[in-house]
C-alpha positions in Angstrom: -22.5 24.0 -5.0 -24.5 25.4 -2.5 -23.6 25.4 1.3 -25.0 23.3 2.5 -24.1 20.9 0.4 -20.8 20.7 1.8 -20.2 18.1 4.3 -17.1 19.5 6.0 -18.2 23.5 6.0 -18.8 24.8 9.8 -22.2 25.6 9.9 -24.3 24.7 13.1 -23.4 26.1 16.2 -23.6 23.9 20.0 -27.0 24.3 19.9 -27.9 23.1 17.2 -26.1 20.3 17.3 -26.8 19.2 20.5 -30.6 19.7 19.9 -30.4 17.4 16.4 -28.0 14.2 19.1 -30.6 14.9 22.0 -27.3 15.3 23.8 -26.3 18.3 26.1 -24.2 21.4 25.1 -21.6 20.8 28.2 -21.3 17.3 26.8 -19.9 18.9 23.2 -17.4 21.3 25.0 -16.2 18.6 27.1 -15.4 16.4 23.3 -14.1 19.5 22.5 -11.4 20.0 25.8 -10.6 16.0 25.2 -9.9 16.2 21.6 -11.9 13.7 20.8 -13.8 16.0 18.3 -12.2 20.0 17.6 -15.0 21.6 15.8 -13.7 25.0 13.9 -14.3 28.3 15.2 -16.1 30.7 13.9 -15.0 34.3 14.3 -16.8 35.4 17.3 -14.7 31.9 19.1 -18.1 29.6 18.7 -17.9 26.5 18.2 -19.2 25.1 14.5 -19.8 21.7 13.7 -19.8 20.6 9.9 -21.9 17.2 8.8 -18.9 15.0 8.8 -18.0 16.4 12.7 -22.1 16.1 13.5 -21.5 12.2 12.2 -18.5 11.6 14.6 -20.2 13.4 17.5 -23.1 10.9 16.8 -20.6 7.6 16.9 -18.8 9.4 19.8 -22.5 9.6 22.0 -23.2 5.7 21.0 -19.6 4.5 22.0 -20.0 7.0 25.4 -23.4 5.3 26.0 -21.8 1.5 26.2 -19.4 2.8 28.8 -16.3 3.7 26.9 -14.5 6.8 28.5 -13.7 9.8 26.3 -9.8 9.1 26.1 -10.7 5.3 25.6 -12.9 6.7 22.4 -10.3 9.3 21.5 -8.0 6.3 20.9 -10.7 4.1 19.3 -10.9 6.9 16.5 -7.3 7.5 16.0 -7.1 3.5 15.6 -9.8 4.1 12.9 -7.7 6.6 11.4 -4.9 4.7 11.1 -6.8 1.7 9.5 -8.3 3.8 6.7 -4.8 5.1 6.4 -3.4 1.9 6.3 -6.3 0.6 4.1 -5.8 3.6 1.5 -2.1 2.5 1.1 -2.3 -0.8 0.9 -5.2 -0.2 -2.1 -2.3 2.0 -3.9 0.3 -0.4 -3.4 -2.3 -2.9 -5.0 -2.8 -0.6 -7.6 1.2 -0.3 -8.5 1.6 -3.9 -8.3 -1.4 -4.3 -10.9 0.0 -1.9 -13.4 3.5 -3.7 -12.6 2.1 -7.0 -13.6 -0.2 -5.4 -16.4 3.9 -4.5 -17.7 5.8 -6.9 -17.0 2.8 -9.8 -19.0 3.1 -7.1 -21.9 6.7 -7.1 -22.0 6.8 -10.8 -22.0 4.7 -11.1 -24.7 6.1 -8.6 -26.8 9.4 -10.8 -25.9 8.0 -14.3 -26.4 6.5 -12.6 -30.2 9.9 -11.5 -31.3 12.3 -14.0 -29.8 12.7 -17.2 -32.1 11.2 -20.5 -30.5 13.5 -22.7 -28.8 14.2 -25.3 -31.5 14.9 -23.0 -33.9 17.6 -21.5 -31.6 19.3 -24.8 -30.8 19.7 -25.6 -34.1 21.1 -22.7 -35.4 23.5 -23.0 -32.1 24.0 -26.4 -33.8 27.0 -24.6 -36.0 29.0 -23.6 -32.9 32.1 -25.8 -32.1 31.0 -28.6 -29.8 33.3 -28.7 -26.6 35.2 -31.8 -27.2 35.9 -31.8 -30.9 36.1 -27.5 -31.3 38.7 -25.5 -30.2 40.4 -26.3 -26.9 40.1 -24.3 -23.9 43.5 -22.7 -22.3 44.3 -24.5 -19.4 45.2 -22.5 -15.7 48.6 -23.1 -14.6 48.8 -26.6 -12.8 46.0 -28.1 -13.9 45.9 -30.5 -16.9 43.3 -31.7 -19.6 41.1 -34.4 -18.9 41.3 -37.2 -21.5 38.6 -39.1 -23.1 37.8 -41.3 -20.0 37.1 -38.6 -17.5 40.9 -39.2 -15.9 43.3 -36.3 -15.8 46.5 -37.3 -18.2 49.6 -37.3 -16.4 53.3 -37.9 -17.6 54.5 -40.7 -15.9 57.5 -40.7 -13.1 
């Protein structure tokens, strides 16, 4: 890859940049001191812009030429940030929950093939004792059977 093919390498120095916007140099230091865009430094101390900055400096001029001050801009793209941050997560959690699904509808099916169908299950459960004529159930202490009408049996007084 050549050089300049790389959009975030610091290559253009204030002038440059401010001749390609039509803006002025003071007006690129003064992003700079407000944070609103921190180009890198090249080893001398000047200032060098890479495409992506020379794209931000461009939105920056347009949002400065409808009125907005430079800390009310410096907010508006941390607000960005944090909505293509917030984006990017919520496209991974999409993701997860895709692959989730994508397991949990192969499991089933993989159940559903090897699990008998529900018929057959209930009547092969057909052979179990049925409550009433199969084996009795212990009783707690206290309480007494219930006979065939529902009413408890009690001994009489």
């Amino acid at each position: 890859m050549f050089p300049f093919e790389d959009e975030n390498l610091p290559l253009f120095t204030v002038g440059q940049v401010a001749q390609m916007l039509e803006v002025q140099q003071a007006f690129l230091r003064r992003l700079d001191e407000f944070g609103v865009v921190r180009p890198s430094r090249s080893s001398g101390g000047q200032r060098r812009y890479s495409r992506t900055e020379i794209t931000i400096v461009r939105y920056v001029a347009q949002l400065a030429d409808e009125g907005m001050t430079l800390a009310a801009i410096r907010r508006v793209l941390e607000l960005e940030d944090q909505v293509r941050a917030l984006e990017a997560e919520r496209d991974a959690l999409l993701t997860a929950l895709a692959e989730r699904d994508e397991l949990l509808a192969a499991l089933t099916s993989r159940r559903r093939r090897s699990d008998p169908p529900l018929l057959e299950q209930r009547t092969s459960d057909s052979a179990a004792p049925e409550r009433r004529g199969g084996p009795q159930r212990q009783w707690l202490r206290g309480s007494t059977p219930r006979s065939q009408d529902g009413f408890r049996d009690r001994p009489e007084v």
